[in-house]
C-alpha atoms as an extended CHARMM CRD file, in Angstrom:
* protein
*
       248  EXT
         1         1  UNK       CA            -25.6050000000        3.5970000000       53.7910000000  PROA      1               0.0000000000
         2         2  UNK       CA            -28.3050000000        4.0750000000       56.0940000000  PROA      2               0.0000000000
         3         3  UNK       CA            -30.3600000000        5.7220000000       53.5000000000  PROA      3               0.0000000000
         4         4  UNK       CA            -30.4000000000        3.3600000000       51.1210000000  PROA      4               0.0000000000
         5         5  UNK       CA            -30.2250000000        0.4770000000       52.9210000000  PROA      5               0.0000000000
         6         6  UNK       CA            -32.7240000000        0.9470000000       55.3760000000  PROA      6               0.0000000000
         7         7  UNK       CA            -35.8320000000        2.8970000000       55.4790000000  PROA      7               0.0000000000
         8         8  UNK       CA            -35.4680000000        5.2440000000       58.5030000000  PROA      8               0.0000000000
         9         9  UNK       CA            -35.8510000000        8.6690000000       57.2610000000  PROA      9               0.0000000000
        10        10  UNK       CA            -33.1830000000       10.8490000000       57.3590000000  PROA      10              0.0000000000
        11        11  UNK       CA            -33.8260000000       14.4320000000       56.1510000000  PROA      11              0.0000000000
        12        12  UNK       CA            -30.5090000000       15.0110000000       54.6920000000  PROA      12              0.0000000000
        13        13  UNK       CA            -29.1710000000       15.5120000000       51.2170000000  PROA      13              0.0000000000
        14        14  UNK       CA            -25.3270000000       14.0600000000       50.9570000000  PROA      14              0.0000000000
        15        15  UNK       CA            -23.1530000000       14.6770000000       48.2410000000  PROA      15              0.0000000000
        16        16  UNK       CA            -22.6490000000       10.7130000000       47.7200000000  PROA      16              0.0000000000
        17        17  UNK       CA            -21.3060000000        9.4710000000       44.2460000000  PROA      17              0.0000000000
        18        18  UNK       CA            -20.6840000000        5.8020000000       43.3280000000  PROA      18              0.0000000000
        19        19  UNK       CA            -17.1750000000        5.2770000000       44.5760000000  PROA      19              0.0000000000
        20        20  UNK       CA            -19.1870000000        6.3410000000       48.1060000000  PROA      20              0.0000000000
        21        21  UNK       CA            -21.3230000000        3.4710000000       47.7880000000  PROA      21              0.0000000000
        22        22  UNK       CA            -19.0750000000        1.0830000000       47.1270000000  PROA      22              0.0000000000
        23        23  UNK       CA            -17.0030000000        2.1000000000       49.6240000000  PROA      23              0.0000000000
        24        24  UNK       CA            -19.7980000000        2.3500000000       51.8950000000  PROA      24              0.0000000000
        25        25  UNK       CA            -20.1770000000       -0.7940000000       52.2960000000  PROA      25              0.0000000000
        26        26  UNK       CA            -17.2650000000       -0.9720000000       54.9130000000  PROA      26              0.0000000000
        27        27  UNK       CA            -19.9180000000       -0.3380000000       57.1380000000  PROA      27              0.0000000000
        28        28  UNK       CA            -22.5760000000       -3.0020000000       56.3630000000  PROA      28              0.0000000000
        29        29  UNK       CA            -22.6850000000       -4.5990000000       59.6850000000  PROA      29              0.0000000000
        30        30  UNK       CA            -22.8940000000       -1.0410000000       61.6790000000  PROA      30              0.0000000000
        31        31  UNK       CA            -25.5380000000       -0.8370000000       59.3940000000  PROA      31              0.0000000000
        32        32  UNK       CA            -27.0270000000       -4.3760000000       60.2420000000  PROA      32              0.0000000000
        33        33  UNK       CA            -26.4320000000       -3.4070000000       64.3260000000  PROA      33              0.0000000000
        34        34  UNK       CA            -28.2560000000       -0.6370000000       63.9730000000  PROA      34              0.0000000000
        35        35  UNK       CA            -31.3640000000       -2.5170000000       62.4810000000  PROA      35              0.0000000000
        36        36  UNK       CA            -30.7480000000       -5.2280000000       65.1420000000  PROA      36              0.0000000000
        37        37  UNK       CA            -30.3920000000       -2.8540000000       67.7360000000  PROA      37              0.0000000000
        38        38  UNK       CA            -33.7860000000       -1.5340000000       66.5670000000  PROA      38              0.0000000000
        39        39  UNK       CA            -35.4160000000       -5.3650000000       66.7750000000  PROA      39              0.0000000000
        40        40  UNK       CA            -33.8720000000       -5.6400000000       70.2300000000  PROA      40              0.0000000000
        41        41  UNK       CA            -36.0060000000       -2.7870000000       71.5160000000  PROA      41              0.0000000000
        42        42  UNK       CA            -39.0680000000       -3.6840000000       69.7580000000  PROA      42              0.0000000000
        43        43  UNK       CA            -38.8960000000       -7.3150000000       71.4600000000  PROA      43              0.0000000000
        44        44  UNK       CA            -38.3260000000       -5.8490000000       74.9350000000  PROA      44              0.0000000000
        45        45  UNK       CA            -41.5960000000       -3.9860000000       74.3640000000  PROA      45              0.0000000000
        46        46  UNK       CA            -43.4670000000       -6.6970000000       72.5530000000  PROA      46              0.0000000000
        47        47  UNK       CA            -42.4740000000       -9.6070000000       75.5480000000  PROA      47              0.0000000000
        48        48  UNK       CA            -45.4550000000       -7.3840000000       77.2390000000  PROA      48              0.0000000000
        49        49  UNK       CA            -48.1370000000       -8.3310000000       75.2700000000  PROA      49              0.0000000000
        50        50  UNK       CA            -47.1380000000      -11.4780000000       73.2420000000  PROA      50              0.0000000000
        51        51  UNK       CA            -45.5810000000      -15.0200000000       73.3950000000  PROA      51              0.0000000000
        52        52  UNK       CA            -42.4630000000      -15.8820000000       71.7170000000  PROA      52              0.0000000000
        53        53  UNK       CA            -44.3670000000      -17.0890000000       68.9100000000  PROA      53              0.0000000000
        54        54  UNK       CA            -46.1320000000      -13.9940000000       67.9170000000  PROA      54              0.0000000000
        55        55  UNK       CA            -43.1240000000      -12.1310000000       68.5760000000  PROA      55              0.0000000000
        56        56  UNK       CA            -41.0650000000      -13.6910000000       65.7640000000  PROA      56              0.0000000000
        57        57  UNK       CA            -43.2940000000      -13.1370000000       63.5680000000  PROA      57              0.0000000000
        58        58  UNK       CA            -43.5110000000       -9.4260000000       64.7150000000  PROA      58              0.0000000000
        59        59  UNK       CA            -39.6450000000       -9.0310000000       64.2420000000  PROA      59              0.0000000000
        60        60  UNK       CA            -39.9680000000      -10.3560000000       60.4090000000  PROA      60              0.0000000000
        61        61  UNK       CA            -42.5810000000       -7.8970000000       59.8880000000  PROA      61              0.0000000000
        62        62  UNK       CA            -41.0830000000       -4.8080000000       61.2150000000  PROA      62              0.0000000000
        63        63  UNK       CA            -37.7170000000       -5.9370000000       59.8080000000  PROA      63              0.0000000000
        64        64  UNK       CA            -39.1870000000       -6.0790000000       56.1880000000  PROA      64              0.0000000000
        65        65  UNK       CA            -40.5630000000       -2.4880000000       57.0920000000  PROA      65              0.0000000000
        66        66  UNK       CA            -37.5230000000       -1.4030000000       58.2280000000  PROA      66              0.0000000000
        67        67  UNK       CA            -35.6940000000       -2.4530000000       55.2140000000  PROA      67              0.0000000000
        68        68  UNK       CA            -38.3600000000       -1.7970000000       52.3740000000  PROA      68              0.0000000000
        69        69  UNK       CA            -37.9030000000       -5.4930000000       51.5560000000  PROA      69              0.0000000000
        70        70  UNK       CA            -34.7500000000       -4.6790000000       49.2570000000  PROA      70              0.0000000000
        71        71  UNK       CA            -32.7210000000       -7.7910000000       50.3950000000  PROA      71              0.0000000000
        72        72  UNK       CA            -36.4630000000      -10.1670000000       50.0390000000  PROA      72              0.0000000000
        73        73  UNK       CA            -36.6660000000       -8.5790000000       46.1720000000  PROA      73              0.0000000000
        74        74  UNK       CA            -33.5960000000       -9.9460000000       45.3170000000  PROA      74              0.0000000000
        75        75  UNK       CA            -33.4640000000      -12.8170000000       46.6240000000  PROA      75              0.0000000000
        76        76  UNK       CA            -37.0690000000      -12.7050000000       44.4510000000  PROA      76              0.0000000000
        77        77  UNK       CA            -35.1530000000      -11.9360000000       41.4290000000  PROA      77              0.0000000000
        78        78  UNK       CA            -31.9940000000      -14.2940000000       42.0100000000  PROA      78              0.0000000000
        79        79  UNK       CA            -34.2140000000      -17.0270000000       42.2900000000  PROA      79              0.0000000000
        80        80  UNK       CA            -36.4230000000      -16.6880000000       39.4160000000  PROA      80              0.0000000000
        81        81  UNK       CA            -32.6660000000      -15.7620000000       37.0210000000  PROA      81              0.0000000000
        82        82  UNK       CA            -30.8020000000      -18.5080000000       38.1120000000  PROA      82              0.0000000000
        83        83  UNK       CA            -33.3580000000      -21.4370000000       38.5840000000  PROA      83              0.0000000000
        84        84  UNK       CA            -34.6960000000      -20.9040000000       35.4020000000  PROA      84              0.0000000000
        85        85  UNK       CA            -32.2020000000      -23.3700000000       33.8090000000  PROA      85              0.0000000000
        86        86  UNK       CA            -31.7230000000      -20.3630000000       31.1090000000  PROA      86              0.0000000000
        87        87  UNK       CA            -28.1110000000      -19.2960000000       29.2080000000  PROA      87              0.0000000000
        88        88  UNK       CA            -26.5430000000      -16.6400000000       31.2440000000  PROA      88              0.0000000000
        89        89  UNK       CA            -27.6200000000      -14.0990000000       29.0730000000  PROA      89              0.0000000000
        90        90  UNK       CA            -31.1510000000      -14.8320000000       30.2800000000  PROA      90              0.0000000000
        91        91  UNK       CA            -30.8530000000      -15.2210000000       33.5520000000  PROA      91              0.0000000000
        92        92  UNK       CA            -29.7450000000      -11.4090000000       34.1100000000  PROA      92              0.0000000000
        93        93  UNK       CA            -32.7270000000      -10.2440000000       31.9980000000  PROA      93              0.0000000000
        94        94  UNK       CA            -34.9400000000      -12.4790000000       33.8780000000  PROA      94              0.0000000000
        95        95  UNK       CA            -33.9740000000      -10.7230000000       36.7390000000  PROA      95              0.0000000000
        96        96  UNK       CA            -34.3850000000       -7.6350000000       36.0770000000  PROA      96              0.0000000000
        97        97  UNK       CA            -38.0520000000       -7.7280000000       35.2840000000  PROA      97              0.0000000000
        98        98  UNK       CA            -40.2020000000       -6.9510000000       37.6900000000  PROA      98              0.0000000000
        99        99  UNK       CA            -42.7140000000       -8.9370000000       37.6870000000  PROA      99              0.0000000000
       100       100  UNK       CA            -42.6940000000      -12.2810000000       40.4100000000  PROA      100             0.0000000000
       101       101  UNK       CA            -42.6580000000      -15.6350000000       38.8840000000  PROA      101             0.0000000000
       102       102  UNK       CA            -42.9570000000      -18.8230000000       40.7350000000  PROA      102             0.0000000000
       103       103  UNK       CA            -39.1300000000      -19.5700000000       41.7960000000  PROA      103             0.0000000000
       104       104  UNK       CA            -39.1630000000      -16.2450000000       43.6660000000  PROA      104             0.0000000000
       105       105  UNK       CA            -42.5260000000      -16.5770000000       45.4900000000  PROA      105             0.0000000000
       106       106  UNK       CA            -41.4140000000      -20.3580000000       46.5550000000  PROA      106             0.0000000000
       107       107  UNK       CA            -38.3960000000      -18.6600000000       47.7970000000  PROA      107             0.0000000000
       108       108  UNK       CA            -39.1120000000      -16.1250000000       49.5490000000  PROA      108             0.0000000000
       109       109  UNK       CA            -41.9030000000      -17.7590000000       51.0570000000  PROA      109             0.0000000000
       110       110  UNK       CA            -39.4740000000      -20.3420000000       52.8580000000  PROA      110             0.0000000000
       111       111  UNK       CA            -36.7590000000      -18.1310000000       53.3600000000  PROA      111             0.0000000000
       112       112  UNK       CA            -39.6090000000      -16.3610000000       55.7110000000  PROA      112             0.0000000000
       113       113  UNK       CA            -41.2190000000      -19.3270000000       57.1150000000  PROA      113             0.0000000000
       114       114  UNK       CA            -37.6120000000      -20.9370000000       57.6690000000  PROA      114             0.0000000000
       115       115  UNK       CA            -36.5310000000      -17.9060000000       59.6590000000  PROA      115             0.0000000000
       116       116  UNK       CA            -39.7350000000      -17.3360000000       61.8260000000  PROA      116             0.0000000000
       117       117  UNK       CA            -39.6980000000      -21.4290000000       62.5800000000  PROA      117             0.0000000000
       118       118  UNK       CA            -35.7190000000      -20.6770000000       63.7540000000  PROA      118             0.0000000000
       119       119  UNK       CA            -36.6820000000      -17.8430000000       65.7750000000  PROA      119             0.0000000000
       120       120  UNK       CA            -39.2820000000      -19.3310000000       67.2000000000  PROA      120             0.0000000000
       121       121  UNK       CA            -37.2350000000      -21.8090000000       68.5320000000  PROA      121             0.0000000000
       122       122  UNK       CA            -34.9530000000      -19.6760000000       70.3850000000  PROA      122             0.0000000000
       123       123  UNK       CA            -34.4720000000      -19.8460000000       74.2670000000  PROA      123             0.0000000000
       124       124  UNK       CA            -36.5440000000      -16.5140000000       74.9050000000  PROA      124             0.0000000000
       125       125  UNK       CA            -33.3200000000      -15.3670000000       77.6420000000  PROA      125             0.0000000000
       126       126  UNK       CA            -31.2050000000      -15.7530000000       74.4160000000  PROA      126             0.0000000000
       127       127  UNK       CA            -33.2910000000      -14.1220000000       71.8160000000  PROA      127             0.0000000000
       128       128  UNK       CA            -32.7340000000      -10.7860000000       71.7460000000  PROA      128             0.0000000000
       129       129  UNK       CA            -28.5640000000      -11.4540000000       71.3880000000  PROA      129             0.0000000000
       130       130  UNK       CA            -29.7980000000      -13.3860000000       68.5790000000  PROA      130             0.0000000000
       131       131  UNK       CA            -31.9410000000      -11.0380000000       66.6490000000  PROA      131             0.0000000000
       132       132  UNK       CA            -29.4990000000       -8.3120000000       67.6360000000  PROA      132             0.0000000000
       133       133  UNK       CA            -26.5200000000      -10.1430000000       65.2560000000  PROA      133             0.0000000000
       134       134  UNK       CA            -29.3700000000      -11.5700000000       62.6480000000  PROA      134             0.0000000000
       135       135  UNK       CA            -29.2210000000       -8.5670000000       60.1800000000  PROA      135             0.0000000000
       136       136  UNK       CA            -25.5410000000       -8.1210000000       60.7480000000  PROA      136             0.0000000000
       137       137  UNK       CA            -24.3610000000      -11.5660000000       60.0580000000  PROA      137             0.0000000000
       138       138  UNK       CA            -26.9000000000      -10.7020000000       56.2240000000  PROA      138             0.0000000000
       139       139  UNK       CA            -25.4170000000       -7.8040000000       55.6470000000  PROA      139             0.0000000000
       140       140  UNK       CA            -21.3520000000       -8.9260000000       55.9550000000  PROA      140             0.0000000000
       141       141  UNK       CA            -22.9440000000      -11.4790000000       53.2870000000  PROA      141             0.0000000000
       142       142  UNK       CA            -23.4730000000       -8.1000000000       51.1870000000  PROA      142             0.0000000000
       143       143  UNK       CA            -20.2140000000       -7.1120000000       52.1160000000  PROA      143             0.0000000000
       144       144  UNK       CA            -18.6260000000      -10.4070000000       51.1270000000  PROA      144             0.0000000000
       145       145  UNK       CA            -20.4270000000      -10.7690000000       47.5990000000  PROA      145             0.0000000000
       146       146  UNK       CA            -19.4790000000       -7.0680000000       46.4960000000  PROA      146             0.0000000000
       147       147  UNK       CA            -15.5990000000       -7.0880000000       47.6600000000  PROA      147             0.0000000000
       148       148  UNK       CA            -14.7040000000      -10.6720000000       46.3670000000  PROA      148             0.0000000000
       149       149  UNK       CA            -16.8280000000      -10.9040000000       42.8360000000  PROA      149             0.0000000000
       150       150  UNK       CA            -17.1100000000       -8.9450000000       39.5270000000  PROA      150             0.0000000000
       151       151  UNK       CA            -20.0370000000       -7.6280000000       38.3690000000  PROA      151             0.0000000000
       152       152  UNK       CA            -21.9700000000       -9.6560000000       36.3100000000  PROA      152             0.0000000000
       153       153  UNK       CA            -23.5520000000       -7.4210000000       34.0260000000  PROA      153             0.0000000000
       154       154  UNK       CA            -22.4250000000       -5.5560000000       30.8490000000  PROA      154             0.0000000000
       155       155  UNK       CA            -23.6070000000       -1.2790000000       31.1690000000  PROA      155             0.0000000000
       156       156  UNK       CA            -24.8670000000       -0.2400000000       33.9240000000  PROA      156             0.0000000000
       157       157  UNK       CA            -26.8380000000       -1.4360000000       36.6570000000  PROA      157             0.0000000000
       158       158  UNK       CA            -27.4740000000       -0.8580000000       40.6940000000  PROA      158             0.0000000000
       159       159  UNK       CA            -25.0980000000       -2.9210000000       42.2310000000  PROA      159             0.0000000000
       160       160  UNK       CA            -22.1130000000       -1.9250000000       39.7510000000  PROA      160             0.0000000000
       161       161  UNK       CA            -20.9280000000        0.4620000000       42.1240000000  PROA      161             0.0000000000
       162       162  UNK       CA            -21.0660000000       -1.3020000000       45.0180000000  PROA      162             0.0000000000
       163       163  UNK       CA            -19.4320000000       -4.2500000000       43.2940000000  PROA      163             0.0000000000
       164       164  UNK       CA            -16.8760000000       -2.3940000000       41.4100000000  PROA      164             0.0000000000
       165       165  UNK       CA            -15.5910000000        0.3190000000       44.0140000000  PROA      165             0.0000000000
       166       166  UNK       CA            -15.7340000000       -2.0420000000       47.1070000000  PROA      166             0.0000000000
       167       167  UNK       CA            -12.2820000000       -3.5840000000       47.2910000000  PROA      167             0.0000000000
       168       168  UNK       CA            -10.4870000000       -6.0770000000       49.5590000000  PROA      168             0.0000000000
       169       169  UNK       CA             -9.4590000000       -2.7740000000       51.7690000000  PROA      169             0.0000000000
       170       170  UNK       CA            -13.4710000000       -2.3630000000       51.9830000000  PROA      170             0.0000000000
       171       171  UNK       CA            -14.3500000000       -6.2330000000       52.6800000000  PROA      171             0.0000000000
       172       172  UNK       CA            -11.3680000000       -6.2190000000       55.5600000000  PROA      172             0.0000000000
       173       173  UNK       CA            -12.7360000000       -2.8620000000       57.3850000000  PROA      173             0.0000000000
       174       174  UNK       CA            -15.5760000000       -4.7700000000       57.7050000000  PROA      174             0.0000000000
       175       175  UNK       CA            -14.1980000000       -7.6230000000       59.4140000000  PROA      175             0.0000000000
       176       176  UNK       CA            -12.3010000000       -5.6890000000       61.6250000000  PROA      176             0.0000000000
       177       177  UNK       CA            -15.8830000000       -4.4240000000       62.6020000000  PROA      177             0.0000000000
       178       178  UNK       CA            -17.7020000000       -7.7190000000       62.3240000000  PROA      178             0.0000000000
       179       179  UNK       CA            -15.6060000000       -9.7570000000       64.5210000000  PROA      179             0.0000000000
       180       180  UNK       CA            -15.9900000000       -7.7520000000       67.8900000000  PROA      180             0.0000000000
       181       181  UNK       CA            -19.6810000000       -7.1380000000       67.8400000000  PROA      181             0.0000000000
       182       182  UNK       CA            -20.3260000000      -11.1950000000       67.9480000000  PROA      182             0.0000000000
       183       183  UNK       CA            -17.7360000000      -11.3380000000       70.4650000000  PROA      183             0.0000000000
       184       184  UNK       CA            -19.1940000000       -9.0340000000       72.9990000000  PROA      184             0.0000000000
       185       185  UNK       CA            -22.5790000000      -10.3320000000       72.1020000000  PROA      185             0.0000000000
       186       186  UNK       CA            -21.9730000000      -13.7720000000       72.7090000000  PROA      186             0.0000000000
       187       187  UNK       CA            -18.4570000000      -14.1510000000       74.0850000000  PROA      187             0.0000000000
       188       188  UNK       CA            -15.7220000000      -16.2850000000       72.5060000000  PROA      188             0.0000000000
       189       189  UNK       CA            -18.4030000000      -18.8060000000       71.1640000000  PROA      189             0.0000000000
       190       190  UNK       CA            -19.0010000000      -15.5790000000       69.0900000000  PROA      190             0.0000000000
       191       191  UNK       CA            -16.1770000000      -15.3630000000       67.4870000000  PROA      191             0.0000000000
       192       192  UNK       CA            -16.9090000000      -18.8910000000       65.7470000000  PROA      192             0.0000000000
       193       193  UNK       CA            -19.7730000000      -18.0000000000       65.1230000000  PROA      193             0.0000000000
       194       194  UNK       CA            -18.6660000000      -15.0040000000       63.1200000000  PROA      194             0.0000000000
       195       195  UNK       CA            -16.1840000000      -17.3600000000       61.1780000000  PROA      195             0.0000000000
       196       196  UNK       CA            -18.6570000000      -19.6040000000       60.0690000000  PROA      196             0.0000000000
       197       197  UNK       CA            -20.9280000000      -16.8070000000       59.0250000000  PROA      197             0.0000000000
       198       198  UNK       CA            -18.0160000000      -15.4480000000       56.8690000000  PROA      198             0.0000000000
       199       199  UNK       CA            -17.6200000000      -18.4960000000       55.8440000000  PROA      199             0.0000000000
       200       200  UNK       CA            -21.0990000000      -19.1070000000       54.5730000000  PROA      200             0.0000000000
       201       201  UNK       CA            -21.4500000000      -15.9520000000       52.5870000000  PROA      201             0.0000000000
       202       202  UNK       CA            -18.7100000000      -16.7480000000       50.8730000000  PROA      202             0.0000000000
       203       203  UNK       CA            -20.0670000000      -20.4300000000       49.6520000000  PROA      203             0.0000000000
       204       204  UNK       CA            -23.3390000000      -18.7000000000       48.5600000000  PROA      204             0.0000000000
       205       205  UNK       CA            -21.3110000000      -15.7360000000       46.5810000000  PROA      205             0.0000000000
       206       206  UNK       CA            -19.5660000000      -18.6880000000       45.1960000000  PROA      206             0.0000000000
       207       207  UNK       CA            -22.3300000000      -20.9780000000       44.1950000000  PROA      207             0.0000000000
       208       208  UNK       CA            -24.1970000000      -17.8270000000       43.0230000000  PROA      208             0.0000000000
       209       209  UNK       CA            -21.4640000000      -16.3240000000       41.2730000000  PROA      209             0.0000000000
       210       210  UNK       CA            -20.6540000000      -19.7080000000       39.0570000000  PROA      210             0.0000000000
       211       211  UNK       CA            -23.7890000000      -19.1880000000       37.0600000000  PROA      211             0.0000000000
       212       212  UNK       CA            -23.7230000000      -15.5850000000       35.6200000000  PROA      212             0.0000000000
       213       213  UNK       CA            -19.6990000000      -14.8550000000       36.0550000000  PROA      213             0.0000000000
       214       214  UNK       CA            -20.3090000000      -12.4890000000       38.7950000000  PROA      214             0.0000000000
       215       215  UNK       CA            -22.8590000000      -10.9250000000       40.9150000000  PROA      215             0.0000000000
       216       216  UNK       CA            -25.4210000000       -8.4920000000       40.7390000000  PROA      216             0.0000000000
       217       217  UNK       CA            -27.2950000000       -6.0260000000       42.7700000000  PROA      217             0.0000000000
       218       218  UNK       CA            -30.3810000000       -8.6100000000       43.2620000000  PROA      218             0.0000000000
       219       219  UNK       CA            -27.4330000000      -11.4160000000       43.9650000000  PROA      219             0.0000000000
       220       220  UNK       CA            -26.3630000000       -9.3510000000       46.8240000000  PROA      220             0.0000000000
       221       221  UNK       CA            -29.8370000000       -9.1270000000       48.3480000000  PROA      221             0.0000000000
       222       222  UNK       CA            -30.3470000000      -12.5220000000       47.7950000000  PROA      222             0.0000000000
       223       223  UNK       CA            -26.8230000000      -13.1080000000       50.1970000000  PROA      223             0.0000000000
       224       224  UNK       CA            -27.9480000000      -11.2820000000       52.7590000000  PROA      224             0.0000000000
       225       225  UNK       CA            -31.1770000000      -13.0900000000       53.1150000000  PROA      225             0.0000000000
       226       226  UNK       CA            -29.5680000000      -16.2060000000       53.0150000000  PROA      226             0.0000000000
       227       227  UNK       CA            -26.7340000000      -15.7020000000       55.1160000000  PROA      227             0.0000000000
       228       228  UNK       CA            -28.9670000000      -14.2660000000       58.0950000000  PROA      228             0.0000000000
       229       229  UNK       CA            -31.5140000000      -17.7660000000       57.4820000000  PROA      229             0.0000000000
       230       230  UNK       CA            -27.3960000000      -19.3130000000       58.0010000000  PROA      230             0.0000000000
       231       231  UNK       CA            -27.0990000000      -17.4080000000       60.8070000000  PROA      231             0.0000000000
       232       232  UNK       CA            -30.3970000000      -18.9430000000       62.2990000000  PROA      232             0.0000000000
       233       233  UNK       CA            -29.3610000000      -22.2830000000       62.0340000000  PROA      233             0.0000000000
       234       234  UNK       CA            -25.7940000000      -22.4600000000       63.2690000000  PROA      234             0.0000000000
       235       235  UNK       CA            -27.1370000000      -20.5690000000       66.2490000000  PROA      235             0.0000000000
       236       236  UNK       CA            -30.0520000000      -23.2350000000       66.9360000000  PROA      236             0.0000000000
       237       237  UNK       CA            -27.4890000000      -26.1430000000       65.9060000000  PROA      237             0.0000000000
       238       238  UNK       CA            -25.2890000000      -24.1390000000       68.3830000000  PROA      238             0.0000000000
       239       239  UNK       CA            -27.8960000000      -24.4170000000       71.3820000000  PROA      239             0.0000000000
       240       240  UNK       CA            -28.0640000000      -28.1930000000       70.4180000000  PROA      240             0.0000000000
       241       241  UNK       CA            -24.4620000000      -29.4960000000       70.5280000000  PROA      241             0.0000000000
       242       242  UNK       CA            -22.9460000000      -27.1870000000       72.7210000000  PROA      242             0.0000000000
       243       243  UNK       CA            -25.4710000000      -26.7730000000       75.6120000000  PROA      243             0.0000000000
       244       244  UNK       CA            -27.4400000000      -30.0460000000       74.8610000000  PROA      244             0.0000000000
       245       245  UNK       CA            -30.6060000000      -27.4620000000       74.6100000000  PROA      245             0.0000000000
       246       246  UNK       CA            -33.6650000000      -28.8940000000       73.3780000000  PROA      246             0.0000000000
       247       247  UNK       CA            -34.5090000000      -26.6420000000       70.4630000000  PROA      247             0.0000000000
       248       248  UNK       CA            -38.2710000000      -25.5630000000       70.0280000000  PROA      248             0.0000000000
């Protein structure tokens, strides 16, 4: 999972097959700690130099480096196949081509500026518990979209085995994961936060899902992206209602 989900090398050849990967996914949000984890230490060295400001925009950066961008390209792809106001049919080869049209710049371009203006916003004492849970909350939207949907596509295709071997068993491992690490990161508060999260990813599988009868690979890139912008705003809606904190 780490391999092909992130980019830190690893210098190891495993004997993975496609049940692995779908099965794999079980571990999304150790996954997504790992790449907070790795934000967390970057912003403790960063709060040096820079203001808050500069920071966030630091942490998008080296989180698209750390991740290749795979989540960003489908949410790319998703956007430009299902905003295209195309037959079904034509909406999954839409999104397989590679080339960028304008729904996926538009989106990706304020998924980025949405989540830098949210971060920015953040009580500095408080960001680096948020950024810690921000690619974990994305990545149990992965988690979500592959154990609870078919696969949209007929023949083969990259998310097919993540879609097709990750079962309930997979998606509930998961939880059992998910749950705790927002709960020692932010206390009991946590634990709702985690719900609504959950609760999130499974609207935007849902709405997704409606339009092609399923998901694909780029679909669940597209849920993690948009579940960890979700994750943004209950936490600054959060700071608002609960504490009365003046956000930004």
């Amino acid at each position: 999972m780490i391999q092909f989900l992130t980019t830190i090398p690893i210098p190891y050849k495993i004997d993975c097959d496609e049940e692995d990967c779908g099965k794999g996914l079980a571990f999304a949000p150790v996954i997504g700690l790992l790449l907070g984890g790795m934000l967390t230490a970057f912003f403790f060295i960063l709060k040096l130099f820079f203001s808050l400001g500069v920071i966030s925009a630091f942490m998008l950066v080296i989180y698209i480096l750390l991740t290749g961008g795979l989540h960003l390209d489908g949410l790319g792809d998703t956007f430009d196949g299902l905003f295209s106001n195309r037959p079904k049919e034509r909406m999954l080869e839409i999104m397989r081509d590679s080339r960028i049209g304008t729904n996926a710049l538009l989106g990706v371009v304020c998924i980025i500026l949405l989540d830098y203006s949210l971060l920015n916003a953040l009580p500095e004492a408080f960001f680096p518990r948020v950024i810690l849970l921000f690619p974990v909350a994305g990545r149990v939207g992965t988690l979500i979209g592959a154990g609870l949907s078919v696969y949209a596509r007929e023949g083969e295709g990259l998310g097919k085995s993540f879609v097709h071997y990750c079962t309930i068993k997979e998606v509930f491992i998961g939880i059992l994961i998910y749950f705790p690490f927002f709960f020692l990161v932010l206390g009991i508060d946590g634990l709702l936060v985690a719900f609504l999260t959950l609760l999130t990813a499974l609207i935007i599988v849902k709405f997704f899902s409606r339009k092609v009868n399923g998901v694909t690979g780029d679909i669940l890139g597209a849920v993690c992206e948009l579940n960890q912008t979700v994750f943004l705003i209950i936490i600054c809606l959060y700071f608002r209602l609960i504490y009365g904190t003046t956000m930004g």
